[in-house]
N, C-alpha and C positions, 0 to 999 in steps of 0.2 A: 353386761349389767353395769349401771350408773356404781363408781366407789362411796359414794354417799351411800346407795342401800345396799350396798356389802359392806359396810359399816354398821348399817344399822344393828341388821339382821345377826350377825354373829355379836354385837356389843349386848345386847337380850338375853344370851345363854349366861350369865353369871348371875342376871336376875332372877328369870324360873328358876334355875337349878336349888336355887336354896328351899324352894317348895318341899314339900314328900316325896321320897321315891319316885311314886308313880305318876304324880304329877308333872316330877322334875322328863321323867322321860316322855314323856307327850309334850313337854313343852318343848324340850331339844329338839326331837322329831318334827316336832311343828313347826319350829323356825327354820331347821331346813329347809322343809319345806318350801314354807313362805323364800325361801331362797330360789328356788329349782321351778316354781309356777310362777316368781316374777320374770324370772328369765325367759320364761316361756311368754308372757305376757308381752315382751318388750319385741320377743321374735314377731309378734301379732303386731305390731307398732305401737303400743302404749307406749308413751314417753315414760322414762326413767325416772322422772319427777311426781309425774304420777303412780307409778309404782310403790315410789317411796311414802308421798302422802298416804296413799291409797294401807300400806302398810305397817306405817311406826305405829308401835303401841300394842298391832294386836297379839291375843294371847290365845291360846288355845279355849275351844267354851266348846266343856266335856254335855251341858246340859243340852243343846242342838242335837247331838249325835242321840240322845236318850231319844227326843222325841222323835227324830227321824226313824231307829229301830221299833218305836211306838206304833208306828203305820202299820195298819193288817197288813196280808200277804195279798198278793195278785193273782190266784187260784183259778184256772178256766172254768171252774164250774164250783158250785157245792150242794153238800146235801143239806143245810142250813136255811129255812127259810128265808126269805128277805126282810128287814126291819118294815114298819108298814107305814108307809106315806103320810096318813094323818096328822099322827105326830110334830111330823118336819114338817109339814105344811101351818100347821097351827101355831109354830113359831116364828115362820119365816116369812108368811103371809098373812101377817096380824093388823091388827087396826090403826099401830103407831107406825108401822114400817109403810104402808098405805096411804099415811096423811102426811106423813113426812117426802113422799115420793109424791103425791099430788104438788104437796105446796112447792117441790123442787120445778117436779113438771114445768107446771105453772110461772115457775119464775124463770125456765129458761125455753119458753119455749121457741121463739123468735130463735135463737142460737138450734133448735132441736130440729127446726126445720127448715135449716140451711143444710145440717148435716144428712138430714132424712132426704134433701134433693140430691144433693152431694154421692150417700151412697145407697140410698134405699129400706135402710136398718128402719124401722121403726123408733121415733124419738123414747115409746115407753120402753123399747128392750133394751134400750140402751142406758134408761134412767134403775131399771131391774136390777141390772147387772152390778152397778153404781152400787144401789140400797144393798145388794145380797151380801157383794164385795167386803164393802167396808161401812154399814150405814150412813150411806152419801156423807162418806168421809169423816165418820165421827170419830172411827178407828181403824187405822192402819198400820199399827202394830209398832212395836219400840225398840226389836234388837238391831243389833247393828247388822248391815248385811254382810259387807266382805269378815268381819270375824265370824259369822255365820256360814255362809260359804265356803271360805279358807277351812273353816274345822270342819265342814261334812266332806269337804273335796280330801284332807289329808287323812281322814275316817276309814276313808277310801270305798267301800260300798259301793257308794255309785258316783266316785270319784268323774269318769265322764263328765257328768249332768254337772253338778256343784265345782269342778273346776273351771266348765266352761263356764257356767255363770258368776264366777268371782270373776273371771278374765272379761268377761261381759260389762260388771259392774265398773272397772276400770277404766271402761271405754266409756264409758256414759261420765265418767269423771272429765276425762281429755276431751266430750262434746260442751262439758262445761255445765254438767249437773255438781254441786256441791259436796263433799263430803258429808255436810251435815244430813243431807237431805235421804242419803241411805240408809236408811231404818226403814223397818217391815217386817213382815210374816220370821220363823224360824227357819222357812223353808228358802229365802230370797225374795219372795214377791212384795214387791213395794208399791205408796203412790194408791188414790184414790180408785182405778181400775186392777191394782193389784198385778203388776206386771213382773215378768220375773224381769233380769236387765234385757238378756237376748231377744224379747218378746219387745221390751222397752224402743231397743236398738234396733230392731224391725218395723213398726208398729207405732211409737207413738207421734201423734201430731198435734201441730200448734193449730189451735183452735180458734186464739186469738188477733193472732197476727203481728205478736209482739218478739218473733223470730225463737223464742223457743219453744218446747214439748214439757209444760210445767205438768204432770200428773198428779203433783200434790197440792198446788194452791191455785190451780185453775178449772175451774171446771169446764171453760169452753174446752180446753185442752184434755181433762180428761174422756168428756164426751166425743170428741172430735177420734181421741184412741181408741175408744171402745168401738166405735162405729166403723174405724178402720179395721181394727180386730174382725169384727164381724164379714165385712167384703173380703177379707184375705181368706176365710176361714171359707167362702162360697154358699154367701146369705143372697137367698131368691129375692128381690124384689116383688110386691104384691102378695106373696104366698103367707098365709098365717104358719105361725109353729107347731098347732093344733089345736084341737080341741074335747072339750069333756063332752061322754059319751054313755047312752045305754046299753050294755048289752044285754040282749034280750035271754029268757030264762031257757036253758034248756039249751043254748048254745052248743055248735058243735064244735070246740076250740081244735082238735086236733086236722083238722081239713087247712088251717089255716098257718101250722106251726112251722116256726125259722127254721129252717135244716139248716145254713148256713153256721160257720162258728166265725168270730170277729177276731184279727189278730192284735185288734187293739180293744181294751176296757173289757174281754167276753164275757165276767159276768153283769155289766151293765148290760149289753146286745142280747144278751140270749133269756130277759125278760122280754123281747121286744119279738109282733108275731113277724110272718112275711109281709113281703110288700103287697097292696091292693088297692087302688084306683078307689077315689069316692065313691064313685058310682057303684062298683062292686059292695063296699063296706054296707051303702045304704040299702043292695039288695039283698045282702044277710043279715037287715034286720036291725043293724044297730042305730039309733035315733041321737041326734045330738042335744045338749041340754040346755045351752045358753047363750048358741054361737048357729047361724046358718050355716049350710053346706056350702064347703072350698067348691070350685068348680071341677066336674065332673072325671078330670083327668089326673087332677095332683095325686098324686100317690102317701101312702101313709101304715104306719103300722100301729096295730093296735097294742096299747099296755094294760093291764092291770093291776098297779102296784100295792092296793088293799085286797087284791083277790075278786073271784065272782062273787055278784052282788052287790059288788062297792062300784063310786064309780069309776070308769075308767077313761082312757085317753088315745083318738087318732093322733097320731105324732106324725108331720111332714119331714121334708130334707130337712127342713130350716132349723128343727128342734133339734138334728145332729149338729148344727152350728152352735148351738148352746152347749151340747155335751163338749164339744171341742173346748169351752173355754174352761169347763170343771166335769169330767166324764161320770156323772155322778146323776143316776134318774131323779131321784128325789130331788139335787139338785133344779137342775132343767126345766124340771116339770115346776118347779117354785116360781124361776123365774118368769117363765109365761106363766104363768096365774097372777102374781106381781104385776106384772106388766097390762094384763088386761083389766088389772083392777087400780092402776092409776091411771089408764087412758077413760076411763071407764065418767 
């Protein structure tokens, strides 16, 4: 470790300490901390210099940890119905999030369909993801990330995840992202595509050609990330996400049911039916609403997130490509709706 930030780091303990009690001990604690994961940081090759920018000043931020235990739980199953689609659709697929994602379209699409050669994403699911994100960057969030990280990582919970991504974040320092530019979500996610750093440091690309990955004031760049996100994640070229559907009265849903459990997201999967080929879907009946028939072989599963009688949705591979970037139906299902209604 640099003597500069073993300087730092213990010259801060006579600061906090004059706080309250319990303040004063989460602040000590914390700045050990911040001692013992810059070291680990620097074992990772973060320079020491960035360690230390990356570090003076911060303080413990008790209000991060609130909302992280804020998070429901991750339960395989419940006996809870599910919140009902409508809802979340009616806000998230509105008429201003729609004209603002047309006029963006619009404005880039020359860039959208270099990317859409490039990697086969559809330029609107990638403008989607933009609008849902952050509305095409209107906000993307103001806390700082490494004192956000640093305090879930020394929380400890889920210390893993939040340490590697403060160490994440360091590294995106030493490629020559700015300190200023780390603000974002409470959770780490920063930048227009809302990337956490790790995802950042995987994932983002220059879009413009001006040799860096700007995710907050470019948008070739942001789009350029998102579209990469997409191909990593193993988006089908050609295939839609899916589409809205009838199902016919009288259905027999249980012929059709997941036996399967997911070991990842299972109570998003286990609304979701088995797998069945178009072909098959159209021979039980069910009619599409506003979209022709995928071709005869794509496979897909059926959802109903307002229940029978409402409508519902064949979902392809591609729509677990959406879950991967927010594992969240209601999500998902926004984003293609979104998407087909600024291509549209």
């Amino acid at each position: 470790m640099s003597r500069r930030f073993r300087h730092f780091a213990w010259a801060a303990l006579p600061i906090v300490l004059s706080a309250g009690p319990a303040r004063a001990q989460d602040e000590s604690g914390f700045q050990s901390y911040l001692q013992s994961v810059g070291q680990r940081a620097i074992a990772q090759g973060v320079r020491p210099q960035t360690v230390y920018a990356g570090t003076a000043g911060l303080t413990f931020n008790p209000r991060v940890v609130e909302l992280d235990r804020a998070q429901p739980g991750q339960s395989t199953s419940s006996n809870s119905p599910p919140s009902r689609f409508a809802p979340y659709r009616a806000s998230h697929v509105d008429a201003a999030r729609i004209g603002r994602g047309r006029t963006n379209y619009a404005a880039q699409r020359s860039r959208l369909a270099q990317i859409e050669r490039e990697t086969g994403v559809p330029g609107s699911i990638m403008m989607a993801i933009w609008g849902h994100e952050t509305n095409y960057g209107s906000y993307t969030g103001n806390f700082d990330l490494l004192r956000s990280l640093a305090s879930l990582g020394y929380e400890g919970r889920r210390r893993q995840l939040f340490e590697g991504e403060f160490i994440a974040a360091l590294k995106m320092m030493d490629r020559g992202v700015s300190r200023d530019q780390l603000k974002g979500s409470w959770a780490g996610a920063t930048g227009n595509p809302q990337f956490l750093p790790s995802v950042y440091l995987r994932l983002a690309r220059d879009g413009d050609g001006d040799g860096r990955a700007d995710i907050w004031g470019s948008s070739a760049d942001t789009l350029a990330s998102i579209g990469n996100y997409f191909v990593n994640a193993g988006w089908r070229p050609g295939q839609p996400w899916g589409l809205a559907v009838t199902v016919p009265t009288g259905f027999d849903r249980s012929g059709i049911r997941n036996r399967l459990v997911s070991p990842r997201c299972p109570r998003v999967f286990e609304r979701h039916s088995g797998w069945r080929t178009m072909a098959e879907w159209r021979a039980l009946g069910i009619t599409p609403q506003d979209k022709p028939w995928p071709n005869d072989t794509v496979l897909a599963t059926l959802v109903e997130p307002d229940g029978p009688g409402e409508t519902a949705y064949l979902l392809t591979g591609n729509y677990r490509v959406i879950l991967d970037y927010n594992c969240s139906n209601h999500y998902a299902l926004s984003v293609g709706l979104l998407a087909d209604a600024i291509a549209r």
